[in-house]
N, C-alpha and C positions, 0 to 999 in steps of 0.2 A: 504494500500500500504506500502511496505516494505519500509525503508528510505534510501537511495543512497548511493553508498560511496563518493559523494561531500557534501551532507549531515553531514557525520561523518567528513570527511576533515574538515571540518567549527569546528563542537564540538571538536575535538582534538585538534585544534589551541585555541580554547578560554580556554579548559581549561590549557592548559601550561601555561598561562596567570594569572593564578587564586589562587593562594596560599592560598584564605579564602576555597574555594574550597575542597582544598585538606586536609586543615586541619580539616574540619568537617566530612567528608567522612571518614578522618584516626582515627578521632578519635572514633566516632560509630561502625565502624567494629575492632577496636583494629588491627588495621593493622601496621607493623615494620615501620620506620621512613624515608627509602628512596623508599618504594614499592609503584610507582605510579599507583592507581587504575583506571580503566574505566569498574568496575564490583561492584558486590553488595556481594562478597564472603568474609565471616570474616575471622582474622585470624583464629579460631580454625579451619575453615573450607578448609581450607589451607593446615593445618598438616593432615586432614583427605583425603583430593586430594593425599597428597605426601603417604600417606601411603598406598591408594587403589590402585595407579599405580605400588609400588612394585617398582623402579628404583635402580638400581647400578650403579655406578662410571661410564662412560663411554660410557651407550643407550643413544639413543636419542628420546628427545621426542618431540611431537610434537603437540604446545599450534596453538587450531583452533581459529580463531578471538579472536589474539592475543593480541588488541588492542595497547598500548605502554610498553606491556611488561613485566609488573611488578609484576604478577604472576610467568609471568614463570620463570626470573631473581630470582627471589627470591626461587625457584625448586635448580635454578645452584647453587647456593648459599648452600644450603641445600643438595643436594645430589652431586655434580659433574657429572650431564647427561649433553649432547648436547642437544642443544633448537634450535629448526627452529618453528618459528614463523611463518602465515602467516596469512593476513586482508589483505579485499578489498582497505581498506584508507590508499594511498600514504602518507598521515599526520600521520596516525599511526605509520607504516614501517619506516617513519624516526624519529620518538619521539622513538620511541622502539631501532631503533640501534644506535641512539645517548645516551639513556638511559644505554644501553650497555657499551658502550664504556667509560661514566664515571665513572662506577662501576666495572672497570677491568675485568668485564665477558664475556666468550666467549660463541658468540651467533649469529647465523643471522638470517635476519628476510626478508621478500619479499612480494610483493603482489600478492594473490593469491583469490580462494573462496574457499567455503564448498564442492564444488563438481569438483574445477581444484585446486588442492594445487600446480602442477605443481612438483611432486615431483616423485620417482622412485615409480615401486611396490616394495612394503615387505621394505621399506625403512627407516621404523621405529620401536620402539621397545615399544612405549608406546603413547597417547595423551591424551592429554585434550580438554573439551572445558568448559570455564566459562562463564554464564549466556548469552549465546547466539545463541544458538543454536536453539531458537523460531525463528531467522532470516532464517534461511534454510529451503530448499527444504527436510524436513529428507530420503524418499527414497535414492535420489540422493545422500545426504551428505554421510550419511553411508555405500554407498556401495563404497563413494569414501573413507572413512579410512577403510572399508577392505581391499581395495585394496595396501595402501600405509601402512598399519600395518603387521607386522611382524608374522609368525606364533604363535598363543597364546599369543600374545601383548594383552594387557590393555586399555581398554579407560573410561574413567572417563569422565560424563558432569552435571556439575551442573545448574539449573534451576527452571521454576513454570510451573505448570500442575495445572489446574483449580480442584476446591471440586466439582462445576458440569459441566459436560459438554454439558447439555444440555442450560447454561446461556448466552445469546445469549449477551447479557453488554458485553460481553470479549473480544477483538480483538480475529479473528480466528487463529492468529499464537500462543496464548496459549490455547485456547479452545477447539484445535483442536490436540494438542500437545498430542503423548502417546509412552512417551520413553520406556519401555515395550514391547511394542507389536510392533514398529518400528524397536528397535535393534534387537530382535528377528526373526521380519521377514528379515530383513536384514544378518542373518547367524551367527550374533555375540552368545555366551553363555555363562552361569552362569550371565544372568542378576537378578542384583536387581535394584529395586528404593524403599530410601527410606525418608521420610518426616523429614526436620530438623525445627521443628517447633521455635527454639532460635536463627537459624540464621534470621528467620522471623521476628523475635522480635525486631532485632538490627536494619533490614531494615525498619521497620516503625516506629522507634525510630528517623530516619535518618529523614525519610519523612516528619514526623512529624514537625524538626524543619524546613526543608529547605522549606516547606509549608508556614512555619508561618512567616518566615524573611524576609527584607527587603532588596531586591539583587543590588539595586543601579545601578549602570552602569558594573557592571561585570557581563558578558553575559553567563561566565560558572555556576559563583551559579544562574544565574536566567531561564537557562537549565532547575539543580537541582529546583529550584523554583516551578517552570511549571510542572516540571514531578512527584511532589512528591505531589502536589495538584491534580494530574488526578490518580497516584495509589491508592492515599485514599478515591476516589470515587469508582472502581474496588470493583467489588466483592469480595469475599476473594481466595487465593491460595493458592494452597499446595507449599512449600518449598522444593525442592527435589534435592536428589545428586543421580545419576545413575553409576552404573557400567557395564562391562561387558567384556571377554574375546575372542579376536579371534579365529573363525578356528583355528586348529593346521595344516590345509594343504588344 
């Protein structure tokens, strides 16, 4: 079962709470000093998102569970595109636009899903989605960012795609997962997907320690705790960043 967005409401709040957190997370993934993560994307893999979406000053893109922001904040940062953000978690939606608002960027952010962003067609000029796009419906999601992407827009999602698929150990939302053959049949083109086996490295370099330590009464590292003892039993996974271009009509 997929986890709720009161679910996540709960995890967003504990980890704002949580500064040891944040600094183990930042410093594994080598992530900039005010980019609040709720992803497992390092930085190198960051400049690799900004550069496969191709952005100028001005498009707007469009980060899908967005979570508080901090990817995409860090896009505006970097390029000067518009950023609408949207996540099911009202907890997100407001860590994200208050995240905003202290870093003088402009940006909004709403609550929405993978298959209602609530947003116009052709409304965008680019998006992303970082490490969560196993939470979706894929049919449904991606014909909902054709529909709100832009003629020949961009979408970048970074992720894991199982080594077998026939490993029945793997929850079915990565085992079942074939960004490939998804966006594909969904109309998208010039897909790739391809394996970053070093950002892998870093994430169980993470898991590793947050497995091993002793989370006390802080409920966000002991999240991290929990979750980093159950990925290290997991089979193994491919590490993937996917691309692809819309329709031009």
């Amino acid at each position: 079962m997929a986890p709720t967005a009161e679910h996540f409401d709960t995890w967003y709040a504990a980890m704002a709470a949580s500064p040891a957190r944040e600094a183990l997370v930042r410093r594994h993934l080598d992530l900039p000093g005010d980019l609040l993560s709720t992803s497992l994307l390092p930085g190198e893999g960051l400049a690799e998102v900004v550069a496969a979406l191709r952005l100028t000053p001005g498009a707007t893109l469009l980060d899908l569970a967005c979570g508080r922001g901090g990817y995409g904040l860090e896009i505006v940062r970097r390029t000067g595109v518009d950023l609408i953000g949207v996540d099911f978690s009202a907890e997100a939606v407001r860590q994200a636009t208050g995240n905003a608002a202290s870093q003088g960027l402009p940006a909004t952010f709403r609550v929405g899903t993978f298959d209602d962003t609530g947003l116009a067609d052709a409304s965008v000029d680019a998006i992303m989605c970082v490490d969560a796009i196993q939470f979706a419906d894929p049919e449904r999601a991606f014909a909902e960012a054709r529909r709100v992407l832009r003629p020949g827009g961009r979408i970048v999602l970074t992720c894991w795609e199982p080594v077998d698929r026939d490993d029945d150990r793997l929850p079915d939302r990565f085992r079942l997962l074939d960004l490939r053959a998804e966006l594909t049949a969904a109309g998208f083109r010039e897909v790739t997907v391809d394996d970053r086996p070093a950002w892998l490295e870093r994430e169980l370099a993470m898991w590793r320690e947050a497995a091993a330590l002793d989370p006390g009464d802080d409920g966000a590292l002991r999240a991290l705790h929990e979750e980093g003892a159950r990925v290290l039993e997991h089979p193994p996974m491919r590490r993937v960043v996917a691309i692809a271009t819309g329709p031009t009509g």
